[in-house]
C-alpha positions as CSV (number, residue, x, y, z in Angstrom):
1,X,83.5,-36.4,-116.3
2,X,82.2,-39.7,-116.5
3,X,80.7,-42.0,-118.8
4,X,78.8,-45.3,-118.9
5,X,76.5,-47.1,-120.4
6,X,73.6,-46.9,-118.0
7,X,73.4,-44.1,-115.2
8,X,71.0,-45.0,-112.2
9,X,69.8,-42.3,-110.0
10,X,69.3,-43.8,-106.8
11,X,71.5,-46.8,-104.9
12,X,68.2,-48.2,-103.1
13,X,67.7,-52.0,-103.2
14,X,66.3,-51.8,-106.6
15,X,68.6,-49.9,-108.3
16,X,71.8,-51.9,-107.2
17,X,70.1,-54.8,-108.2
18,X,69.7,-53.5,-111.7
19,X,73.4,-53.1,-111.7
20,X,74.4,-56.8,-111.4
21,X,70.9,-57.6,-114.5
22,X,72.7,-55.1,-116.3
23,X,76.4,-56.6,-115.7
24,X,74.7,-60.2,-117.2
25,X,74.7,-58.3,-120.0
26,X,78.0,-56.3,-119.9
27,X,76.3,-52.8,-119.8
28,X,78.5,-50.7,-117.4
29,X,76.9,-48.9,-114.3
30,X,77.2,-45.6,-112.6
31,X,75.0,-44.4,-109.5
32,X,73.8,-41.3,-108.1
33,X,72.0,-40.8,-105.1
34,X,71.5,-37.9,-102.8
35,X,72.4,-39.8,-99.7
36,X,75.8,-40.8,-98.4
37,X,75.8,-44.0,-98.2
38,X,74.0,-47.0,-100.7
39,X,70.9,-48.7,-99.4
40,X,68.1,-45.9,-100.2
41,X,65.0,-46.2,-97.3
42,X,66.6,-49.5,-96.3
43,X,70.2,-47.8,-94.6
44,X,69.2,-44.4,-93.8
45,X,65.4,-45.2,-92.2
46,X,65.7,-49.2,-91.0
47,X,69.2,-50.5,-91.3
48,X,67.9,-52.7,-88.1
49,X,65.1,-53.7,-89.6
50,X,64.0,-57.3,-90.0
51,X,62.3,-57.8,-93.6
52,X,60.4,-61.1,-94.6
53,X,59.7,-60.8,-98.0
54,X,63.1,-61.7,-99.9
55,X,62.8,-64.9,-101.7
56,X,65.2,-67.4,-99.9
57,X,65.5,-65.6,-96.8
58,X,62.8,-65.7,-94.4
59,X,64.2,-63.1,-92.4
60,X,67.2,-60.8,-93.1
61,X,67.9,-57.2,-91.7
62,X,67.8,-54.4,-94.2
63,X,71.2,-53.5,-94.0
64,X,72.5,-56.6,-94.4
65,X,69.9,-57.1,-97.5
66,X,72.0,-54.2,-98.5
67,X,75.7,-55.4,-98.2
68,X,74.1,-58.4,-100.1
69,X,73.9,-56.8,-102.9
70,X,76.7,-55.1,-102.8
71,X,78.8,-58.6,-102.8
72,X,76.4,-58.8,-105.2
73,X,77.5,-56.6,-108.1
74,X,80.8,-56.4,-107.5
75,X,82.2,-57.9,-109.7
76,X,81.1,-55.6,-112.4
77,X,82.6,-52.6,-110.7
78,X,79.7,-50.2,-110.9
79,X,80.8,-46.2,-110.2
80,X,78.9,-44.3,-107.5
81,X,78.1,-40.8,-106.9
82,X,77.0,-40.8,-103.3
83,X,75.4,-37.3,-101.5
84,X,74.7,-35.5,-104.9
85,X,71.3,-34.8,-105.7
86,X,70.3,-34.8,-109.8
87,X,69.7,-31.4,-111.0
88,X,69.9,-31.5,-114.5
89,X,69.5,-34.0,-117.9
90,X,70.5,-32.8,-121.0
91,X,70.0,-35.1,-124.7
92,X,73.0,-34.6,-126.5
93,X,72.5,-34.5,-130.1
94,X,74.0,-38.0,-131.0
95,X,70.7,-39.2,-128.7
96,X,73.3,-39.6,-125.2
97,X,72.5,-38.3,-122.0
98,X,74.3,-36.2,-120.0
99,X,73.6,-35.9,-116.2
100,X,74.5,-33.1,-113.9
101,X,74.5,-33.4,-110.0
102,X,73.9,-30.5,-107.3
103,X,78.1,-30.6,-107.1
104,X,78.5,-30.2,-111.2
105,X,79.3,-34.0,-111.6
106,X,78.6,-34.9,-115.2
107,X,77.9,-38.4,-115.8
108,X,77.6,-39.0,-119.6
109,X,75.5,-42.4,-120.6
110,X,73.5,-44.5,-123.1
111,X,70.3,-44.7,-121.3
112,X,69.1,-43.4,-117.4
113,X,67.2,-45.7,-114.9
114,X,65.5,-43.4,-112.5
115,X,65.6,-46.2,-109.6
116,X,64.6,-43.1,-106.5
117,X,62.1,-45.1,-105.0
118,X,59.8,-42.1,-103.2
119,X,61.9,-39.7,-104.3
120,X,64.1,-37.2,-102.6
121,X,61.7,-37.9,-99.6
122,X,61.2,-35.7,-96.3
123,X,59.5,-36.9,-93.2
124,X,56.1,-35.4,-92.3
125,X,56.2,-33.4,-89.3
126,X,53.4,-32.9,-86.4
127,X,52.4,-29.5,-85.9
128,X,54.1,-28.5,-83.2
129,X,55.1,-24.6,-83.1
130,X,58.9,-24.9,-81.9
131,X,59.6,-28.6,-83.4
132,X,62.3,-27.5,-85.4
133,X,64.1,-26.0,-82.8
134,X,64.5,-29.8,-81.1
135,X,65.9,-31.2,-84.2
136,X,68.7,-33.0,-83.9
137,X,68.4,-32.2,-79.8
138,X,66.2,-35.2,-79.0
139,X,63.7,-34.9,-82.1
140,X,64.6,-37.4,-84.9
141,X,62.5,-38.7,-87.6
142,X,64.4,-42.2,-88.0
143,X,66.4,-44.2,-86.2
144,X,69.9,-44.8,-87.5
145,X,71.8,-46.1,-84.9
146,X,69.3,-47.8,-82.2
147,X,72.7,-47.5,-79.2
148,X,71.6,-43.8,-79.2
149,X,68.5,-44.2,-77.2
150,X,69.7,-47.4,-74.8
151,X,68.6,-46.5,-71.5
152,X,66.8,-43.1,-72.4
153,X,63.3,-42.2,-72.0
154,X,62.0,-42.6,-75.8
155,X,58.4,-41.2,-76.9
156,X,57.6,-43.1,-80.7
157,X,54.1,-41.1,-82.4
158,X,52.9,-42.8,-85.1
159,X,50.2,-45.9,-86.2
160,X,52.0,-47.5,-89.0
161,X,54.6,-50.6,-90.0
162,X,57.8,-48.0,-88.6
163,X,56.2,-47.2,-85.2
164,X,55.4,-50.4,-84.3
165,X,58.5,-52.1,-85.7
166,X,60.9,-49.7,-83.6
167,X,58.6,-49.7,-80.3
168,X,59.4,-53.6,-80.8
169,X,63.1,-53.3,-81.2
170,X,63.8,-50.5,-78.6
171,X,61.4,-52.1,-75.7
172,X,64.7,-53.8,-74.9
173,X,67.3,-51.5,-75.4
174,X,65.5,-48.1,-74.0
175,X,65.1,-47.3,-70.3
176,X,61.4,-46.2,-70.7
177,X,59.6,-46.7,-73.9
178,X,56.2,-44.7,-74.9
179,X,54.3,-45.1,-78.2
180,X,51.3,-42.7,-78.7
181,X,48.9,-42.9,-81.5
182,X,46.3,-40.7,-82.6
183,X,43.6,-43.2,-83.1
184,X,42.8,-46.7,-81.2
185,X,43.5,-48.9,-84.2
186,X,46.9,-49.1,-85.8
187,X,47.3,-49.0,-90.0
188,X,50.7,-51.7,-89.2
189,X,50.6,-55.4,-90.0
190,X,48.3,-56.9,-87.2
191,X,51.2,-59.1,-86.5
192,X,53.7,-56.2,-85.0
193,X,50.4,-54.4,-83.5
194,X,49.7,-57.8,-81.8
195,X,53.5,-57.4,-80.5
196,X,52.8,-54.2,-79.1
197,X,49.8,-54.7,-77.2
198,X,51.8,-57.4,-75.8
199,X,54.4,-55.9,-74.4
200,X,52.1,-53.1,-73.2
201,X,50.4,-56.0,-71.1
202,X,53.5,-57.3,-69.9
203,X,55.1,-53.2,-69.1
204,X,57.5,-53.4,-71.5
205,X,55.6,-50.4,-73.4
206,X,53.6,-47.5,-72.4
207,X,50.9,-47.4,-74.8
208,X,49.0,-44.0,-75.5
209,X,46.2,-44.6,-77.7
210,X,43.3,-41.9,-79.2
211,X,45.8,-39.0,-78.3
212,X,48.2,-36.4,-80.0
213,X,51.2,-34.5,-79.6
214,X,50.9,-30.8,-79.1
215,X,53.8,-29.0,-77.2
216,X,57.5,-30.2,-76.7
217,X,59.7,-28.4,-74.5
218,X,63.3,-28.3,-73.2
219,X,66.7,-26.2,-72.3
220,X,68.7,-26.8,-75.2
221,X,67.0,-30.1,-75.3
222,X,63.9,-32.0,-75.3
223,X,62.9,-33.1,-71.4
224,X,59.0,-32.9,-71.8
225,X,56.3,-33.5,-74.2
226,X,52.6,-32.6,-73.8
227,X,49.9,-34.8,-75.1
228,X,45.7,-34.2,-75.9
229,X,43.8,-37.0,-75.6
230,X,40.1,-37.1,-77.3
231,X,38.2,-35.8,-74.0
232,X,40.6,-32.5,-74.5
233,X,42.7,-33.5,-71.3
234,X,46.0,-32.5,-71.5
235,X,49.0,-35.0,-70.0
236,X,53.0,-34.3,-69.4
237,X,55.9,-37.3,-70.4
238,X,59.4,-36.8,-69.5
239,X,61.1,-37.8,-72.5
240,X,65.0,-37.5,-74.0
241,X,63.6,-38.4,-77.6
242,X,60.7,-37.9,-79.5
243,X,60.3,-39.4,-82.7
244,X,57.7,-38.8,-84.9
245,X,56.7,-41.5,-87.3
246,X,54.4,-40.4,-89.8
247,X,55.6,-41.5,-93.0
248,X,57.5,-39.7,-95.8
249,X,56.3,-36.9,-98.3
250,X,57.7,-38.3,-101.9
251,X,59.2,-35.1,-104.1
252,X,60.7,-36.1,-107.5
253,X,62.3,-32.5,-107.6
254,X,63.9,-32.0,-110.8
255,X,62.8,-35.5,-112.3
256,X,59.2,-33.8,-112.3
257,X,60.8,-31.4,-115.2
258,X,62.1,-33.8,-117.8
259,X,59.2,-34.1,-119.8
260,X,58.0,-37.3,-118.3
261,X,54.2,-38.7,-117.6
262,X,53.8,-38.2,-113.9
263,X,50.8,-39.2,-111.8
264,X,50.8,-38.2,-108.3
265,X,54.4,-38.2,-108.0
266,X,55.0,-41.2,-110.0
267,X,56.2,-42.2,-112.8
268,X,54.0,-43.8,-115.5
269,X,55.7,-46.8,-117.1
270,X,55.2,-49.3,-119.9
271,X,55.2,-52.9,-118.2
272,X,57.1,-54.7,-120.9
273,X,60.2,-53.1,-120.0
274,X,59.6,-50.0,-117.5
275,X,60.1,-47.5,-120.1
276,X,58.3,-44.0,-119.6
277,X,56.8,-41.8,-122.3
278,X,60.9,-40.4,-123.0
279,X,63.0,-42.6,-125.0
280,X,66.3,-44.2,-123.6
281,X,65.0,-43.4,-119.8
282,X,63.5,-46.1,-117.5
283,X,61.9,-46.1,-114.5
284,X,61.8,-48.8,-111.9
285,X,60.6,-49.3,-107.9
286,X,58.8,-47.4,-105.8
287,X,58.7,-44.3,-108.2
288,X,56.9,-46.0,-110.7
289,X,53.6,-46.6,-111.3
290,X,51.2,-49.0,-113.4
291,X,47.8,-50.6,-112.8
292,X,48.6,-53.2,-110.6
293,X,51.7,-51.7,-109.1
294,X,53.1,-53.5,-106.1
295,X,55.3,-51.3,-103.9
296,X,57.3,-54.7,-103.0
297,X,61.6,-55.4,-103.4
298,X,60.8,-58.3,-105.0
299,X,58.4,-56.1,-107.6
300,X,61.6,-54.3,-108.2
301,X,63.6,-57.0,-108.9
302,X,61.7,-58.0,-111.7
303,X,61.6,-54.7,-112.9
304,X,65.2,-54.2,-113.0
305,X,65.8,-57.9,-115.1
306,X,63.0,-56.8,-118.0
307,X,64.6,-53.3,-118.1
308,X,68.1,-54.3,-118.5
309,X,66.9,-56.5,-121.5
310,X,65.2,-54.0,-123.2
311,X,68.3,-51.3,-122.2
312,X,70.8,-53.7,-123.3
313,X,68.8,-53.3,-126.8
314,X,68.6,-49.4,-126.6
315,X,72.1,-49.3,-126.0
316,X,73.5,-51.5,-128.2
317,X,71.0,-51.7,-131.1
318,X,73.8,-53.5,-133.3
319,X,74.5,-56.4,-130.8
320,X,72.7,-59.9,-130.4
321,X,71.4,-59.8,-126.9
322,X,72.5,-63.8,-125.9
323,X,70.6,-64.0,-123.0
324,X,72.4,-66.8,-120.4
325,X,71.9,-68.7,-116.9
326,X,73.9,-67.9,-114.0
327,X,73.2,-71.4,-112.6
328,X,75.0,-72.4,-116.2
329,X,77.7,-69.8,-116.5
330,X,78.6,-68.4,-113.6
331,X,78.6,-64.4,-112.6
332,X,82.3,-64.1,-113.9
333,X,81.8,-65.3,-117.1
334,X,79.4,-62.8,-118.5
């Protein structure tokens, strides 16, 4: 059993970030998330990727945007609960919390940040009749370690930001890269498509446009894939790997039970402080919603710093919240 002041479902970017805006204030911290590992989308999707939008960094890899902020926040030595999902909240009658994990982990706290970005998110799949018995044997829906496909026949299916980011980072590490698209325009940032096209010019990328998957096959393992292109002509690849990029389905599970004002799969909030319609439990990031709603790190960030504040006041409703600079006072001397 453990207890804290403010328990955060979900390690993502945004929700370790609320752990050191809470430590300004000397709340204590636990996490839970349903993955392994800390990082959210960032470690177990693109720990490879490049991101551009972090305030004083004009380029850094998510996972090392991730190991950031865990130098970060360590010195307030926030508790984790890593490959649990949340399956339960209970209000005890003195107004605390009490939070209960797939593997009967209790976490007792103050106030709950749900911080789950999509969700506990699944991939979406192309409907292909036998693709789940290739899972794992040369279908995979993300890329965790890039060293897997060096020098392998790779087939990427997809028209957004994640297809056209990896088709740029594996053109130099697989032996024959394919990206296939169902339409003729891609839904990326023009920037990465520009890339693409590019390296299709040069023969760094086979480039399948206006077509779709519609058989795999294999021994044991994936060796071919069949496409359909829009004149109904059928075509053959040789491939070791297919994977399918089309984005993530966002299910809040239990979270959609605990009384709180959900709009397709989000969370509704109140912008001064990321409250939701239940007292004591915030919402921040990507599972949040308000007009205006930016699905950005940085909007995040800001969302974690005015929750803490108004936490702080939640949780402690005797105190004086003495809000002070870091640049003045240093991390250690909150």
């Amino acid at each position: 059993m453990i207890h804290t002041d403010l328990c955060i479902i979900g390690a993502g970017p945004v929700g370790l970030f609320a752990v050191f805006e809470a430590g300004l204030l000397k709340m204590r911290c636990h996490l839970i998330d349903v993955l392994p590992q800390v990082g959210g989308q960032l470690s177990e999707i693109y720990p490879h990727k490049p991101i551009y939008d972090i305030p004083g960094f004009p380029e850094i890899k998510a996972q090392e945007l991730v190991e950031n902020l865990m130098a970060q926040i360590k010195p307030f030595e926030p508790g984790f609960t890593l490959g649990e999902r949340v399956e339960k909240l209970d209000k005890d009658e003195n107004g605390t919390f009490k939070v209960t994990t797939s593997d009967h982990s209790e976490i007792h706290c103050k106030a709950v940040v749900i911080a789950g970005g999509l969700g506990c998110f699944e991939p979406r799949k192309p409907d292909i009749e036998n693709l789940s018995l290739f899972e794992g044997k040369g279908v995979n829906y993300m890329v965790k370690d890039p060293e897997v496909y060096r020098d392998k026949k790779i087939v990427l299916a997809g028209g957004g930001d994640s297809a056209l980011d990896w088709t740029i980072f594996l053109a130099n590490i697989a032996k024959e890269i394919t990206l296939v698209h169902r339409g003729d325009t891609f839904r990326g940032a023009p920037d990465s498509a520009e890339k693409v096209f590019k390296l299709a010019e040069m023969g760094k990328v086979n480039l399948i446009l206006s077509s779709h998957l519609t058989k795999i096959n294999g021994n044991g393992h994936l060796t071919e894939i069949t496409l359909l292109d829009k004149n109904k002509v059928e075509s053959n690849l040789e491939a070791d790997y297919l994977i399918p990029l089309f984005g993530l389905s966002p299910k809040l599970g239990p979270i959609a039970d605990w009384g709180l004002n959900i709009e397709k799969s989000q969370i509704m909030v109140n912008t001064e402080d990321y409250s939701t319609n239940v007292e004591g439990i915030f919402a921040i990031g990507d599972i949040n919603t308000y007009p205006g709603k930016l699905k950005l790190i940085l909007s995040g960030f800001h969302e974690g710093a005015l929750m803490a504040q108004s936490a702080f006041k939640f949780v402690y409703p005797d105190q004086k919240l003495s809000f002070k600079y870091t640049t003045v006072y240093g991390v250690n001397s909150f």
